[in-house]
N, C-alpha and C positions, 0 to 999 in steps of 0.2 A: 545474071551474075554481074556483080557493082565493076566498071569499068578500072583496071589499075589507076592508081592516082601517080601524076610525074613524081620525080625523084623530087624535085625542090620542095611541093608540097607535102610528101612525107618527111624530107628533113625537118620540116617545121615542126607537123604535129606530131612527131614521133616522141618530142623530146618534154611536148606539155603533161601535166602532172596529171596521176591516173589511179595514186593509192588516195582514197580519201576518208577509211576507215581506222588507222592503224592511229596510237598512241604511246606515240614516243616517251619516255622518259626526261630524256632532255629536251628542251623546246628548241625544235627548229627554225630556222634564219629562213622567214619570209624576205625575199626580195624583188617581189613583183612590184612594178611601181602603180602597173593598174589590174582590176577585179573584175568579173563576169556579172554580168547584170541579168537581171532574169526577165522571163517574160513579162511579167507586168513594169517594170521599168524601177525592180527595187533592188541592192544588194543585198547580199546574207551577211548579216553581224553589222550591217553600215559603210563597207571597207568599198571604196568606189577608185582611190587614189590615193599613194602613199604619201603626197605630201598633204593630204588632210586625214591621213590612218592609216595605222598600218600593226599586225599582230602582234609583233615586238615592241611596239612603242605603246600599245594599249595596256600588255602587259606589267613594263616597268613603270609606266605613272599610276597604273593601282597599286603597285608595289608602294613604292614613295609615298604617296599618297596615303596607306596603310601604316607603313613606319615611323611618318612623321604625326601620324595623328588625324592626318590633315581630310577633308573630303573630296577635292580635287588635286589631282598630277601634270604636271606638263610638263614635256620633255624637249630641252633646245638641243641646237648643236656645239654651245658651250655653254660654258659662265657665263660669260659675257654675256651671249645670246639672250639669255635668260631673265640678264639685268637689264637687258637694252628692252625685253617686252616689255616688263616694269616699266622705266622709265616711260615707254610710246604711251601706253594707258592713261598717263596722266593728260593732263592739259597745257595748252601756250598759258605763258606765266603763275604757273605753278611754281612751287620753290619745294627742295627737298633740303633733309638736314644730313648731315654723312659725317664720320664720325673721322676727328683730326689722325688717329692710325686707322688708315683704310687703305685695303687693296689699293695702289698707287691706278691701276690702269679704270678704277671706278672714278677716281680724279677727272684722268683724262676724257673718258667717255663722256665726261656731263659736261667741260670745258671744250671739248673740241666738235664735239657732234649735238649734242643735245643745246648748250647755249644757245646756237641756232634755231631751234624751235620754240625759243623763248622759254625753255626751265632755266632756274637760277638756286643756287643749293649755297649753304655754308657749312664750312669744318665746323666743328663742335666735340668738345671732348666728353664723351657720351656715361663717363664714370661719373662730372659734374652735374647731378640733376638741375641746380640753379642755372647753370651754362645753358642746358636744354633751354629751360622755360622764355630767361630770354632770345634765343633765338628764333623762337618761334616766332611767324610772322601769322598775316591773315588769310595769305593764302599760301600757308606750307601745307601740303597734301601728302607727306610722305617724312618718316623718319626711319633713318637705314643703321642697319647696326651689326658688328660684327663682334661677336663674342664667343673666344677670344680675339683681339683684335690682329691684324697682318701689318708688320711682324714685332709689334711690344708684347702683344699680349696682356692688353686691358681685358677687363673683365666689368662688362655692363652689366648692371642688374633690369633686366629685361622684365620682370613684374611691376616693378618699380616705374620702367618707363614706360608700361602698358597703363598702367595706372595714372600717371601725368598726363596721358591721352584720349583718356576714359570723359568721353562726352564730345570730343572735338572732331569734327571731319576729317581726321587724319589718321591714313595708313601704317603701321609699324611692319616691318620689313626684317629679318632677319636674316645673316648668313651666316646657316649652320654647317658650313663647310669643313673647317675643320674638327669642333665636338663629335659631327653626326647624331641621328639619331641614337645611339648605342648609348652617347653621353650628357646628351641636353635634348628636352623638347618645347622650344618657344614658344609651338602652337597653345601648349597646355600652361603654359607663362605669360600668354595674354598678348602673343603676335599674331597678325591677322597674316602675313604671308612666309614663306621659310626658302628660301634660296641656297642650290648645293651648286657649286662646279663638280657634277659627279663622277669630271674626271679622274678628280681624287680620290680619297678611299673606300666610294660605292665604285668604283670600277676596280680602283686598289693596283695594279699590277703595269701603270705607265704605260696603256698602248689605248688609251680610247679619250676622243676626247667629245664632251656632255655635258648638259646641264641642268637641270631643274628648274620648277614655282612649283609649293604646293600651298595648296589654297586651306583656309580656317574653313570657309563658306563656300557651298556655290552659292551662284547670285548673277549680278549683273559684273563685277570684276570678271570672274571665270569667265564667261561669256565673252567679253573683250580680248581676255589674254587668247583665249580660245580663238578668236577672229584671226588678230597679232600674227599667233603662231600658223597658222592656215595660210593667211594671204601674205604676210612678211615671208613665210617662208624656211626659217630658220630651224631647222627640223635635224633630229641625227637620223642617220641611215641607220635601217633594218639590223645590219653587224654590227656597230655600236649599241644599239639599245640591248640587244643579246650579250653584249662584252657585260655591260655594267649590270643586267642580269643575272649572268652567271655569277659577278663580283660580287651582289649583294649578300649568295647565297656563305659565304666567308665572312662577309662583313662583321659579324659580332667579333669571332676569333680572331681576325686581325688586329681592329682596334683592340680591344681589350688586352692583347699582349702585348703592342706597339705601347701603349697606355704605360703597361706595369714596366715597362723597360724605358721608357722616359722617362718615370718619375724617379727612376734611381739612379742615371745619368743626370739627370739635372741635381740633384741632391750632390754626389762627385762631384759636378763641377762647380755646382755654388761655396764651395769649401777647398777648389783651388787657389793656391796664391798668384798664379799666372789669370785668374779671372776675376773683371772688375765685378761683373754680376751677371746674374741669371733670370731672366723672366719666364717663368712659370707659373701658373696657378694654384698647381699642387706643393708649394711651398709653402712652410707660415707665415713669411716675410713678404709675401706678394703683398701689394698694396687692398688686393681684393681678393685676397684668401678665404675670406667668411662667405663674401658672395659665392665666389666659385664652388667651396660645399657648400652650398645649399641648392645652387644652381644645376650642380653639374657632381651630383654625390657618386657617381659610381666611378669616377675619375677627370684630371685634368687636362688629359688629351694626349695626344703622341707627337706634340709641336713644341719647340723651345726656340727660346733663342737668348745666346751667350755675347755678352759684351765684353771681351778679350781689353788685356791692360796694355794701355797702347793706340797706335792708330789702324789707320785703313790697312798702311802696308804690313802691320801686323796681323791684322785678321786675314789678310790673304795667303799672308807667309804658311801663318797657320792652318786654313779651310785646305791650300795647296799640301802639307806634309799630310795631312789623314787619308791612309788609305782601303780601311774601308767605307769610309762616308764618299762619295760621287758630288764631284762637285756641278750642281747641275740646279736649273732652276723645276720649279713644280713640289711636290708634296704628297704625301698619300699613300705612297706605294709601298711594295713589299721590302724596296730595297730603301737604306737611309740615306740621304740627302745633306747637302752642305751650301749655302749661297751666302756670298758679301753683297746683303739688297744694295744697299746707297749705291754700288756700280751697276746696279740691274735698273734702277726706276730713275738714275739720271741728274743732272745738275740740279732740280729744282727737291730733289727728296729731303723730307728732314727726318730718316732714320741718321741714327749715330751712323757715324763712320767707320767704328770698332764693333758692331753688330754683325754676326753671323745668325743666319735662322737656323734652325737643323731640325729635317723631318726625320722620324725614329722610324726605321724599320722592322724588320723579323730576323735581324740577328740575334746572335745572341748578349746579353749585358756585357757580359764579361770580354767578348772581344771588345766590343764599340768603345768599350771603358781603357781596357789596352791602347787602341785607337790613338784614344785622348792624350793620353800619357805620353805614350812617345812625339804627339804632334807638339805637346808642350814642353818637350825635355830641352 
């Protein structure tokens, strides 16, 4: 008879995992950080350590991976994360191009960290094809682009600039952050990589924070970012890659009605007289309205943003009286959103000063539209 085992070593193994047949419906939150090795010195499925694998995180980059088109996924533990592999992959004196409305903190990434390892990038207004060309140098390796842009809402024509690039050693980059796949697919527009913060509307519901590359190609790129992510480290945890999991599983129905309720809030307000204008793409006055359908036909997103008549202290007067818009920074989520950027990105920002962004949530029209009204009475 096996001799009783102490209480401490029963504590242990009593509490290790025992069902290994049973199939759950919803996926379960692996949080082992390490795997069982078997006797000949291999693991089952690969999983050896979760900062190089982990069941959650294999999952949502074939997901991504699948949605975008793309053949590879990877998954950071932000946006940024995500931009910053990018950026490592390249090389000392590389130059990228980044587009003059850009995520303000993509700015500062390449000026304050990346300068350093000898990248050097120029703004460029990425609607200007001519602007493009000259910009190019001889060893620009990368051209970044965000359409629609953060927070005007330019509208690149991303075939257009796949096609300017068509022959040249240089990478095209995309971030499809706000479109999402639901409403634009770069990869199939002639970009070789697609970038999500998907803390945003693949997570959808402001409690996870994540971020994507998903690749055109495997090859030698994947392989790097692949490294990147492994030995940098920059990884989300097991319950995030399940958060933005379960998000995706919603993802069409929210955008899609986020969409249809932007587009008739922004219509409302471009026909206020308390507003100087409106940038949206699903306008006919956008400056890239023709791109935007054709680009992005099944709508122009659930992002706006409103340039109030007046100044800063005005737009704040106002972002301040709406109360159901949340004055708060970020984007995506179920609930709508309100921010005066030029005080968020800081003395060097050149958005106007009378720009409020506003993300659209899953209210209903009719209040958000109330909203308005009374914030502009």
């Amino acid at each position: 008879m096996p001799k009783k085992q102490h209480f401490t070593t029963r504590a242990v193994k009593s509490a290790e995992p025992q069902l290994h047949d049973i199939r759950p419906v919803a996926a379960p939150i692996y949080l082992s950080t390490t795997y069982h090795r078997n006797a000949d010195g291999s693991y089952n499925h690969g999983f050896l350590y979760s900062r190089a694998g982990n069941p959650n995180r294999e999952l949502l980059e074939a997901a991504l991976a699948d949605l975008e088109g793309g053949r590879v996924g990877l998954a950071f533990a932000s946006g940024q994360a995500a931009i910053s592999a990018i950026f490592q992959a390249l090389k000392t004196g590389d130059h990228i191009l980044l587009p003059d409305d850009v995520y303000f903190n993509i700015v500062l990434l390449a000026e304050e960290i990346f300068s350093d390892w000898g990248l050097s990038y120029t703004l460029v207004d990425m609607t200007d094809h001519g602007a493009i060309s000259a910009a190019l140098r001889p060893n620009t390796r990368l051209v970044w682009l965000e359409s629609p842009s953060n927070p005007q809402l330019k509208v690149t024509d991303i075939t257009a600039v796949a096609q300017l690039l068509s022959g040249k050693d240089i990478l095209l980059a995309v971030d499809n952050t706000w479109p999402t796949p639901i409403l634009q697919r770069p990869l199939e527009l002639g970009a070789d990589i697609v970038m999500h913060s998907t803390t945003k509307y693949f997570g959808g519901h402001s409690d996870v924070l994540s971020g994507a590359v998903i690749l055109k190609e495997d090859g030698s790129l994947a392989e790097k970012l692949r490294r990147i992510q492994t030995l940098v480290g920059g990884v989300p945890s097991p319950f995030d890659c399940w958060l933005v999991s379960r998000g995706i599983q919603t993802l069409p129905l929210r955008v899609r009605a986020q969409t249809e309720t932007a587009a008739k809030l922004a219509a409302f307000l471009n026909d206020h007289p308390k507003i100087e204008a409106v940038n949206y793409p699903g306008l006919p006055q956008h400056p890239q309205y023709a791109v935007a359908q054709r680009q992005m036909p099944s709508g122009a997103g659930a992002m706006l943003s409103v340039l109030v008549k007046g100044d800063a202290e005005m737009a704040l007067k106002i972002a301040s009286a709406l109360r159901l818009f949340t004055t708060a920074t970020s984007l995506g989520g179920v609930e709508s959103l309100v921010e005066h950027r030029r005080s968020v990105e800081g003395p060097t920002s050149t958005t106007p000063a009378n720009l409020l962004r506003l993300s659209i949530g899953l209210e209903a029209y009719e209040d958000l539209r109330a909203d308005w009204e009374q914030a502009l009475e």
